[in-house]
C-alpha positions in Angstrom: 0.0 0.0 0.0 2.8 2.7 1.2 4.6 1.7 -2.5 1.6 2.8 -4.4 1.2 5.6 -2.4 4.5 6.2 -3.5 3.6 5.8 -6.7 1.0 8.0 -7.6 2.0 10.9 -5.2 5.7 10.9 -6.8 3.7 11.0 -10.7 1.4 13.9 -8.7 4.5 15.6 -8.1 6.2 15.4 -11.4 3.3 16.5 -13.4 2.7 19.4 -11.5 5.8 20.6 -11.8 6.7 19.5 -15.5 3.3 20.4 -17.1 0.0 22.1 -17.0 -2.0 18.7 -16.6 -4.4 19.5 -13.6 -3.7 17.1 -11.1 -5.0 16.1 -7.5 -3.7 18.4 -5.0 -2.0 17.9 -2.1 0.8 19.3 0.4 4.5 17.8 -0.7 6.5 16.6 1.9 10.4 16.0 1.4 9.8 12.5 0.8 7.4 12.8 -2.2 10.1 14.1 -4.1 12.2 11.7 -3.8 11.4 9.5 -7.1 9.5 12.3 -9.0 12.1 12.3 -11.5 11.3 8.9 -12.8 8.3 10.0 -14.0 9.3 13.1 -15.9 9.5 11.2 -19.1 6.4 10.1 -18.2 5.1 14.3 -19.1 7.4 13.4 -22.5 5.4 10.9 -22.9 2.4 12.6 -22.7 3.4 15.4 -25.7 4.7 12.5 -27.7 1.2 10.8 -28.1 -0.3 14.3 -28.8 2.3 14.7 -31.5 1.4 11.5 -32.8 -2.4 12.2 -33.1 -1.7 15.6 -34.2 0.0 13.7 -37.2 -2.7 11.3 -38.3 -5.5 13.8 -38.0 -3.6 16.3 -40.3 -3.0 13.6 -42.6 -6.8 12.3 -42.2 -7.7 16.1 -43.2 -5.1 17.0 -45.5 -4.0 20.1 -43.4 -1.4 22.4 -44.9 2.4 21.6 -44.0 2.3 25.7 -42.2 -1.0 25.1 -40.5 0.5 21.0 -39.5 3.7 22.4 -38.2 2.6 25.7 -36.4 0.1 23.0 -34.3 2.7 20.5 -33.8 5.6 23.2 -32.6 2.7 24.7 -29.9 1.6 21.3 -28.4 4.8 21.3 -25.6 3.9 24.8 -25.0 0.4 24.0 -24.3 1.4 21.5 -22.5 4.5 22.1 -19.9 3.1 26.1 -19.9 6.7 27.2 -21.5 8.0 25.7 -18.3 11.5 24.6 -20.6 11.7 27.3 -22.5 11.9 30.0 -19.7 15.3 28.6 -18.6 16.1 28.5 -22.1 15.6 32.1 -22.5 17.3 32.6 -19.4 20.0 30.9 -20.4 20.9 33.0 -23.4 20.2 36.1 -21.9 23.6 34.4 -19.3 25.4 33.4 -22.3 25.0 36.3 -24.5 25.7 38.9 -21.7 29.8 37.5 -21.7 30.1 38.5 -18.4 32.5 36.0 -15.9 30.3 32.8 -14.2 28.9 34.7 -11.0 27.3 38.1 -12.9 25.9 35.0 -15.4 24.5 33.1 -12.6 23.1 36.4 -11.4 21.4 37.1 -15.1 19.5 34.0 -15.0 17.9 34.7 -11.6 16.7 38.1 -13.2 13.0 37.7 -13.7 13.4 40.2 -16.8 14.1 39.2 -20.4 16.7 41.0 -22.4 17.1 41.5 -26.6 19.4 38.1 -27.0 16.3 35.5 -25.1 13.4 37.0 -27.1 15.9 36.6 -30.9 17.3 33.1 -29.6 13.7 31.9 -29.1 12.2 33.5 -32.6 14.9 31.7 -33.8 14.3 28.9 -32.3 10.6 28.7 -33.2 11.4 29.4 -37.0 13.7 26.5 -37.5 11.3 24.2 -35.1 8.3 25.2 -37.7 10.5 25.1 -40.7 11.6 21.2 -39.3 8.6 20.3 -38.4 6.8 20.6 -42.0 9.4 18.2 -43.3 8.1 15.6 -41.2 5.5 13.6 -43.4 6.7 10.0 -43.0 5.3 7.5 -40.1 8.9 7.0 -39.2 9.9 10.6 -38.9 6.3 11.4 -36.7 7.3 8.4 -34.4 10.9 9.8 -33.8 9.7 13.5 -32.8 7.0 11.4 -30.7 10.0 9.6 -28.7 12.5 12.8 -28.3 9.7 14.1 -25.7 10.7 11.1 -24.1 14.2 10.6 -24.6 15.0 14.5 -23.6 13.5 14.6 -20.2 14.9 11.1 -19.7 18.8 12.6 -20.3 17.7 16.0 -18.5 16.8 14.1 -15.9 20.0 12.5 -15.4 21.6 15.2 -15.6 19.8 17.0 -12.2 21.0 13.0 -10.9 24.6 13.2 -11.9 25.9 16.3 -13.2 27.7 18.5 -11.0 25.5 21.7 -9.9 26.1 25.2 -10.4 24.8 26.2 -7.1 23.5 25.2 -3.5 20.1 26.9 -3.7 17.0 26.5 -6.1 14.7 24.5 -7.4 17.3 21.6 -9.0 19.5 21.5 -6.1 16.7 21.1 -3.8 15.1 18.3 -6.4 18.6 16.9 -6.8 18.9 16.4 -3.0 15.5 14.7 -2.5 16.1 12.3 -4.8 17.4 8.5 -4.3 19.7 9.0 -7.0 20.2 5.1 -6.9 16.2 4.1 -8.1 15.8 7.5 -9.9 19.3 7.0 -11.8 18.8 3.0 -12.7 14.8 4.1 -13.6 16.0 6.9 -16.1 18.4 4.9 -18.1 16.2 2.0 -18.2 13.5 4.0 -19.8 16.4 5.7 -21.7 17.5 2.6 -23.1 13.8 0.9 -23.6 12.7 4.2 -25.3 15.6 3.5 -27.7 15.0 0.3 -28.3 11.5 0.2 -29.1 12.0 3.6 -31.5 15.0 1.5 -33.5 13.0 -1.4 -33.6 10.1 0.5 -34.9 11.7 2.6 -38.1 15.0 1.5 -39.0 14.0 -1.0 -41.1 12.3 1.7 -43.2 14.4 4.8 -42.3 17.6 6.2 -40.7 16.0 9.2 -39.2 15.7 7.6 -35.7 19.6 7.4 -35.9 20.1 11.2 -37.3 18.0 12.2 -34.6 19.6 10.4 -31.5 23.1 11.4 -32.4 22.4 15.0 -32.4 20.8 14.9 -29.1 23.3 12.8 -28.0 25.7 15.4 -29.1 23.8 18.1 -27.3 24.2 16.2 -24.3 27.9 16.2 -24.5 27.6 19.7 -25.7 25.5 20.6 -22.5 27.6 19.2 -20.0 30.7 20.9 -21.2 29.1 24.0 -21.6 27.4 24.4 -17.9 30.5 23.0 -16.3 32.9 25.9 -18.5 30.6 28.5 -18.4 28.3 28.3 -14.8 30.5 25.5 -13.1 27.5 23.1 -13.5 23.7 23.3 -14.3 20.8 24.6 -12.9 17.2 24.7 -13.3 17.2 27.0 -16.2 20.7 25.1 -17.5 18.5 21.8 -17.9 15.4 23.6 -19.2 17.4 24.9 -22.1 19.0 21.4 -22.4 15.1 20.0 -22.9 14.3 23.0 -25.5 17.8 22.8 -27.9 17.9 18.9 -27.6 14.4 18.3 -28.7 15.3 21.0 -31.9 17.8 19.2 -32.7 15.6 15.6 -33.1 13.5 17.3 -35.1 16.2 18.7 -37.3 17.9 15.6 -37.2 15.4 14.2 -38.5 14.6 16.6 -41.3 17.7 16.2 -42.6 17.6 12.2 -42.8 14.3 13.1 -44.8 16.5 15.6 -47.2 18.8 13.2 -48.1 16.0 10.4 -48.7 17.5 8.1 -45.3 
């Protein structure tokens, strides 16, 4: 009884947080956040299926590829409430300023916007819409389905494992309440199945699965040498714009297997 408890009161948690889902409310205590993080690609999960039946209905009423991909690129939005993409603005506000690690740390804690977070997300949102119409193939739909997944799965080893910028926030304190053990081992074994069952499920038709897991595999890399050099390790708003560029990068993956016919 206490492990479903658990159960449901750890998804409560995650939810909440990671999306705009109305869920049953109730007063946290340290110990329901302690697994919450194996369900946040659980919210992934969620966005995927909408993706997926965002597909088949444009296809069912021959929607045009603008209308398709302006609907598909607002669905996480709807969903998570921008939740990502504020640390992702954040986060180039810090990079774009220049300014040495503590003044950047400071930047991202400002609850303003500056000229360099409103251009990196139009930016952004272009190239996610321009993507997005290329993707016409089952194959192609079922790979931007899984990289909801397969990003929050990675982000959320990386609030496990990677080394933090600070000793305050939300992350830290998520970070702390966790049993890194059962949230770590829960992660990659949904990281791995998530792979798995995507591979199994297009390669023998097209390679886009692959184009699209080595550049957020790359972005991974990419993130974790980035936070470490430039904030001394990641924060809230570091793994929010990890979520944000890796999930681009799928979907361009991904367009770019279509270009070349893969």
């Amino acid at each position: 009884m206490k492990f479903i408890k658990t159960f449901f009161k750890s998804m409560d948690v995650a939810f909440s947080l990671y999306s705009r889902i109305p869920m049953p409310r109730f007063n946290w205590a340290s110990d329901d956040m302690k697994y919450h993080l194996c369900f946040f690609p659980w919210v992934g999960a969620v966005i995927g299926l909408f993706e997926l039946g965002w597909y088949f209905l444009s296809l069912r009423l021959s929607l045009g590829d603008l209308f398709f991909s302006a609907i598909a690129v607002s669905i996480p939005l709807f969903i998570t409430g921008g939740f990502h993409v504020d640390g992702f603005m954040d986060t180039m506000d810090a990079l774009h300023s220049y300014q040495d690690r503590e003044k950047k740390l400071e930047i991202m804690k400002d609850p303003h916007i500056g000229a360099f977070a409103v251009i990196s997300l139009a930016i952004c949102l272009l190239l996610a819409a321009g993507f997005a119409s290329l993707v016409k193939t089952f194959p192609a739909a079922l790979t931007v389905a899984f990289s909801f997944i397969i990003s929050r799965a990675l982000s959320g080893l990386s609030v496990t494992y990677f080394p933090k910028a600070k000793k305050e926030g939300m992350l830290y304190t998520e970070a702390s309440a966790s049993q890194s053990r059962v949230v770590g081992i829960s992660l990659v074994l949904q990281l791995v199945i998530s792979v798995a069952i995507l591979l199994y499920l297009t390669l023998s038709e097209s390679f886009c699965a692959l184009f699209s897991l080595g550049c957020m595999a790359f972005v991974f890399v990419y993130y974790y040498s980035m936070s470490k050099r430039q904030f001394g390790g990641i924060s809230g708003d570091l793994s929010g714009f990890f979520v944000v560029v890796a999930e681009l990068a799928s979907l361009m993956g991904t367009g770019l297997a279509l270009l070349l016919g893969l």
